[in-house]
C-alpha positions in Angstrom: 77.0 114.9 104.5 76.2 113.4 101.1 77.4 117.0 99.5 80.9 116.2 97.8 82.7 118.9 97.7 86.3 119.5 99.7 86.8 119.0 103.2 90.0 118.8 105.4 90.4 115.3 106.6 92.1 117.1 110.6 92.7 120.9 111.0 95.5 122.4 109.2 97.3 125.8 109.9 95.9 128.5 107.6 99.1 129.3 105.7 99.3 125.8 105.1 95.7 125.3 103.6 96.7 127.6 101.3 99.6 126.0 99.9 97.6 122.3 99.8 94.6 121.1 97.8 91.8 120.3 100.1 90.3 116.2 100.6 88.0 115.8 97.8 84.8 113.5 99.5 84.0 111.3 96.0 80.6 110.4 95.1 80.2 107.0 95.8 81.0 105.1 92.3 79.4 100.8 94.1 76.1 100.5 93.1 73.1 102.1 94.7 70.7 101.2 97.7 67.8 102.8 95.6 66.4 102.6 92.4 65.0 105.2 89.9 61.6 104.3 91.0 62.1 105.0 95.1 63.5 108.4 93.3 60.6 108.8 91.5 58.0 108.0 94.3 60.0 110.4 96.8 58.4 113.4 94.5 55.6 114.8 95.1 52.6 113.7 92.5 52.0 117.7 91.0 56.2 118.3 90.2 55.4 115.8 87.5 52.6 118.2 85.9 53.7 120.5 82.9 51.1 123.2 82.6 51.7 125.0 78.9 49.6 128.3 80.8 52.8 128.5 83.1 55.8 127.1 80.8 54.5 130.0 78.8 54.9 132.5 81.3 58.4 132.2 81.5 59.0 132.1 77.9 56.6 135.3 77.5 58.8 137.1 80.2 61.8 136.1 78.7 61.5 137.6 75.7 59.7 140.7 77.1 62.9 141.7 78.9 65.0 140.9 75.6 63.1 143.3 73.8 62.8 145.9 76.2 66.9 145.7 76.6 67.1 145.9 72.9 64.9 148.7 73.1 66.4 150.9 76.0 70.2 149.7 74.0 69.6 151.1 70.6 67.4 154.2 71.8 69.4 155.6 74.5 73.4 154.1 74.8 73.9 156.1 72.0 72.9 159.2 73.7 75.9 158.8 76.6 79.4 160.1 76.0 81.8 157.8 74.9 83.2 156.6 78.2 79.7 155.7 79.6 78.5 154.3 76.3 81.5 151.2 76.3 80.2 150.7 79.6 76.7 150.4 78.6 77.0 148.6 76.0 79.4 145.8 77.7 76.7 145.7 80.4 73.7 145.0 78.2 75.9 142.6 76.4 76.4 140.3 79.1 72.4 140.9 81.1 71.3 140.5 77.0 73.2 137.2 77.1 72.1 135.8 80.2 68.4 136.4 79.2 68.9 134.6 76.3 70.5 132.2 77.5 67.2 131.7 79.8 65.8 131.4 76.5 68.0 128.4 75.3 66.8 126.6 78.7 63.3 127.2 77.8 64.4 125.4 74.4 65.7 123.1 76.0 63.0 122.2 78.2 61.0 121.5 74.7 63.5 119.2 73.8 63.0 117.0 76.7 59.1 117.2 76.5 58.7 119.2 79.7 57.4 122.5 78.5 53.8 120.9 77.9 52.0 117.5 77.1 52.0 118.2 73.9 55.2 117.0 72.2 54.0 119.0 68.4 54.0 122.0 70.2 57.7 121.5 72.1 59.3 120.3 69.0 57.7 123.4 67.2 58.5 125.9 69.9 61.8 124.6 69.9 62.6 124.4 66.7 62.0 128.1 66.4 63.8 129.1 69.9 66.9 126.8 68.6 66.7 128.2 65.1 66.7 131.9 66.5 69.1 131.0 68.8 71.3 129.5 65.6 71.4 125.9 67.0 70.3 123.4 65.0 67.4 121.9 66.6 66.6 118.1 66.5 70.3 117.8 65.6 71.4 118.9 69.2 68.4 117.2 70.7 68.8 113.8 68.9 73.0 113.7 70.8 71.8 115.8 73.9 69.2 112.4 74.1 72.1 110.0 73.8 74.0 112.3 76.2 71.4 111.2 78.7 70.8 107.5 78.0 74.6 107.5 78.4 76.1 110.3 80.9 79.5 109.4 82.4 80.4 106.4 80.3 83.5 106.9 78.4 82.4 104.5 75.8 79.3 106.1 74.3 78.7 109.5 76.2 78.2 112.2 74.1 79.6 114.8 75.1 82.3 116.2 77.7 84.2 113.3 77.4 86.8 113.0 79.3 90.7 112.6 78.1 92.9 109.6 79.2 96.8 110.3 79.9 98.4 108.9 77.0 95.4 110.6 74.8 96.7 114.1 76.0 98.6 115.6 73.1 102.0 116.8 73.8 102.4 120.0 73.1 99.8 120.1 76.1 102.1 120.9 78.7 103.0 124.0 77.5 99.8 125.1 78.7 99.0 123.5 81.8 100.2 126.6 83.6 97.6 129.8 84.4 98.3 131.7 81.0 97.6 128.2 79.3 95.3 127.9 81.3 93.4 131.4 80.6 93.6 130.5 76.8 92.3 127.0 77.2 89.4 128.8 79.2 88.9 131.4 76.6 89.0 129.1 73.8 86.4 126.9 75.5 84.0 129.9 76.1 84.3 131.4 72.9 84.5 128.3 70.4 84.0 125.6 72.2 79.8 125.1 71.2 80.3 126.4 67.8 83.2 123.6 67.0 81.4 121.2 68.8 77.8 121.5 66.5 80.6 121.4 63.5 83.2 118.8 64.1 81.7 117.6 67.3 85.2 118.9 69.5 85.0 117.0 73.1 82.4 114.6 71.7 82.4 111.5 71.6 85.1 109.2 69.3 83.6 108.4 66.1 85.4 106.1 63.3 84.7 109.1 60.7 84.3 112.9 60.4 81.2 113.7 62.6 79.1 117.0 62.5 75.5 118.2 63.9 75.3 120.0 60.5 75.8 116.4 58.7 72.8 114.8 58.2 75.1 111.1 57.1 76.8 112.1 60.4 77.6 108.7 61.9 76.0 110.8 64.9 72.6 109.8 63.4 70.5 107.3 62.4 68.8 106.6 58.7 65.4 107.5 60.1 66.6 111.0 61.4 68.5 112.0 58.6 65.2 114.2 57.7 65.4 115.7 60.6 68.8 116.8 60.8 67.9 118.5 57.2 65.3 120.4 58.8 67.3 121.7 61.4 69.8 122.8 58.8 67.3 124.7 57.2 65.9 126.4 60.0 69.8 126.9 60.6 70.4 128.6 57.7 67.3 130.5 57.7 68.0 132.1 60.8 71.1 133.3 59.3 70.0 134.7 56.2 67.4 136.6 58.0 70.4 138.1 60.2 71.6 138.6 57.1 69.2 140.9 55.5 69.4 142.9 58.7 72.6 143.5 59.0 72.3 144.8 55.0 70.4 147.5 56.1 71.8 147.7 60.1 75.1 147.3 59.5 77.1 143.9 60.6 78.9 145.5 63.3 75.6 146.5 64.3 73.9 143.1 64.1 77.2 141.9 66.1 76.8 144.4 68.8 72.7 143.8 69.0 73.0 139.9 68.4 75.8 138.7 67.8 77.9 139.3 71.2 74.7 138.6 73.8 75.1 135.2 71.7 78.7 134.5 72.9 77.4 135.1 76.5 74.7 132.5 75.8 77.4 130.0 74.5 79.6 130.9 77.0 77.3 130.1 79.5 76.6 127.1 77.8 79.6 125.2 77.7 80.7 126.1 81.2 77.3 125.8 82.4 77.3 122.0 81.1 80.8 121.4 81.6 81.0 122.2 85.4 78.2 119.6 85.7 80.2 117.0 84.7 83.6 117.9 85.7 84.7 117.8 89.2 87.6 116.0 91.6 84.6 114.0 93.0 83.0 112.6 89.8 83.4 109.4 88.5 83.1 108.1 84.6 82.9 104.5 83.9 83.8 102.1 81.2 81.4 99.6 79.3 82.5 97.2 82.1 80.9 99.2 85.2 78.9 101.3 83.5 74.8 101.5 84.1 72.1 104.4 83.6 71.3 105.2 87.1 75.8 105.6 88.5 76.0 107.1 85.4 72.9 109.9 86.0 74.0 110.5 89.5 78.3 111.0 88.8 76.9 114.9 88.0 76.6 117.9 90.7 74.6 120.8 91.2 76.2 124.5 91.5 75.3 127.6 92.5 75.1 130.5 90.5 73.9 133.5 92.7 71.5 135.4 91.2 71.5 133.9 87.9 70.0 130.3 89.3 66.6 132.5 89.0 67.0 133.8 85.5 68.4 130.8 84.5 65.7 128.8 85.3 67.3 126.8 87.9 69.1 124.2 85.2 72.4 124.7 87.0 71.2 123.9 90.9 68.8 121.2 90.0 71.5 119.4 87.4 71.3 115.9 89.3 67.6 115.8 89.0 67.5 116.8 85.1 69.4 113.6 84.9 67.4 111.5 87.1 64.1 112.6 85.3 64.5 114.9 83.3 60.8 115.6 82.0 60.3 117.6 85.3 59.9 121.2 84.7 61.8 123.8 85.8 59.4 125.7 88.3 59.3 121.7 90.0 62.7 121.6 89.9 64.2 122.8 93.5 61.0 121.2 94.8 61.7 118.0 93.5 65.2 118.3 94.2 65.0 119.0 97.8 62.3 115.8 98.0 64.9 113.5 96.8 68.0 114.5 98.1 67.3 112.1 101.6 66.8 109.1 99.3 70.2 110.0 97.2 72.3 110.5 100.7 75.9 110.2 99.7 75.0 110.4 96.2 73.8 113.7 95.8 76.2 115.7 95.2 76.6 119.7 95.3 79.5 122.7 95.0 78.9 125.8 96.1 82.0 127.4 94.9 81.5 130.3 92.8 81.4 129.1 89.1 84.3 131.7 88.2 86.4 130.0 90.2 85.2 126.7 89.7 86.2 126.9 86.3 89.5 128.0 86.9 90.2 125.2 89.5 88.2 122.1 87.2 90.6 123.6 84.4 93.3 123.1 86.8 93.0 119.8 88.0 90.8 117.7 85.6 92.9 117.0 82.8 92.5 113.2 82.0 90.8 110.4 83.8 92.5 106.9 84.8 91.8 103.9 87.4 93.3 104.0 90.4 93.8 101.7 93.9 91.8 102.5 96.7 93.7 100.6 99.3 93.5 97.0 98.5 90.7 97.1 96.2 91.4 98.0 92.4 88.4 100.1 91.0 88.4 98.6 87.8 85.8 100.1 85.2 86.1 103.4 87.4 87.9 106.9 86.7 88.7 109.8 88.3 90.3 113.0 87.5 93.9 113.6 87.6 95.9 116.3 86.8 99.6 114.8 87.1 101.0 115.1 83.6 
């Protein structure tokens, strides 16, 4: 128990389960028997230790592999015929992608102070990895920071926040059907990080224009206004360095080399983040039920084969990231598997493949609303629908 998930409430006949949605088992949305600090003593003492020696590590390998699959691309694709070439190239693409993408996780990591005890160094390290990685550093880790303080609540979250009914726009429907529903996708893999650092899309409501590029962004603060202008610059340094490259490369070139393993990282990125917050299960709150700890545990952990590993586990260890999220990665499933008797019904995991989990979340999580559950009126609380 205490998985989430779908279950069949009695046994139905097989052509029948698959013409009806399974029971959804929701994450309990009353408040808690526990507290953060029973989570916090369930771990072990050494899953709280950063050790730069062994953060490093993974960052050194990392980039190691990047080079050596830029290295093996550019010296020897070339040399296949035609037909094996597209292949080969397709294929480094998306293995390029995914190792950069375990690149923006070590960034990450930085940003929340868990790469060492030295918080200089992370902001440094991840200033670079970001810049390289053309996201503007402090910018995204100022909202991701908010993003935590506030998960779930539709009031002040900062990202992934989810629609209400009479918010949907109308023309809408005419996609809520599969080839709407591959364009949505598409749309959301391709653009959807890009137009969220520039006009913050699926962010949260602001009363004026809001960008991560803006450093009077009503996103920000007077006192980190400095800090967004750093990030631009490191921004637009990265680019003008790609820039120069490509003069002498060739843009199509820089695309092939850069530019497309970098859709794979944003790709992963969005659905990566998304699927942790969208699911049947989940509940989001309003100002009126809202606190930190329902909040933080209304997430769920997935499984992504192979690519948990190279990913450095941030997609199977998502609940604990939000609990504490200072823990590093190689403490992660170690730290997750200590707490997970203290969460009971509150942990919450789907193993579904994330290909098809984002075809199905797509399908049926459209717009949240309250709802009766029996005689009791969860007021504050939303679910998912998808009944338009």
């Amino acid at each position: 128990m205490g998985k989430g998930g779908r279950m069949s409430v009695q046994p139905v006949a097989q052509n029948e389960e698959e013409k009806n949605e399974s029971v959804v088992r929701r994450v309990p949305h009353q408040k808690p028997p526990f507290t953060i600090a029973d989570i916090k003593k369930a771990i072990p003492p050494h899953c709280f230790n950063r050790s730069l020696i062994r953060s490093s590590s993974y960052l050194v390998f990392d980039i190691a592999v990047c080079f050596f699959l830029y290295y093996i691309a550019t010296n020897y694709i070339s040399l296949l015929p035609a037909p094996l070439s597209y292949v080969a190239w397709t294929a480094y693409v998306y293995v390029q992608g995914c190792f950069m993408f375990a690149i923006w996780v070590v960034a990450h990591e930085c940003g929340h102070h868990g790469f060492s005890d030295y918080h200089l160094l992370n902001d440094t390290l991840g200033f670079i990895l970001h810049s390289l990685l053309l996201v503007p550093y402090f910018s995204w880790k100022i909202s991701h920071r908010r993003h935590h303080a506030n998960t779930n609540s539709l009031d002040r979250d900062e990202n992934h926040v989810p629609r209400f009914k009479n918010t949907i726009r109308s023309y809408y429907h005419h996609f809520n059907n599969p080839v709407g529903r591959v364009f949505i996708i598409a749309f959301t893999l391709t653009l959807g990080w890009p137009l969220y650092l520039i006009v913050n899309i699926a962010g949260r409501s602001y009363d004026r224009f809001a960008s991560h590029f803006d450093p009077y962004s009503p996103i920000y603060s007077e006192r980190e206004r400095a800090q967004i202008m750093l990030s631009d610059i490191g921004f637009v340094a990265a680019c003008y360095g790609l820039y120069r490259i490509a003069a002498v490369k060739g843009f199509a070139w820089v695309f092939l080399v850069y530019g497309a393993p970098l859709h794979v990282v944003n790709g992963f990125l969005v659905m990566i983040t998304l699927l942790h917050h969208t699911h049947l299960s989940l509940p989001h709150y309003d100002s009126s039920e809202w606190d930190w700890l329902r909040g933080a545990l209304a997430t769920v952990d997935r499984d992504y084969g192979i690519l948990n590993k190279v990913f450095h586990h941030i997609a199977d260890t998502h609940v604990l990231h939000h609990l504490i999220s200072s823990i590093p990665h190689y403490h992660a499933q170690e730290a997750t598997e200590a707490i997970k008797p203290v969460l009971g019904e509150y942990y919450h995991y789907d193993g579904t493949p994330f290909y098809k989990a984002m075809w199905r979340e797509a399908k049926e999580c459209l717009y949240v609303e309250e709802e009766d559950e029996g005689d009791i009126k969860t007021k504050g609380v939303y679910w998912y629908k998808n009944k338009l």
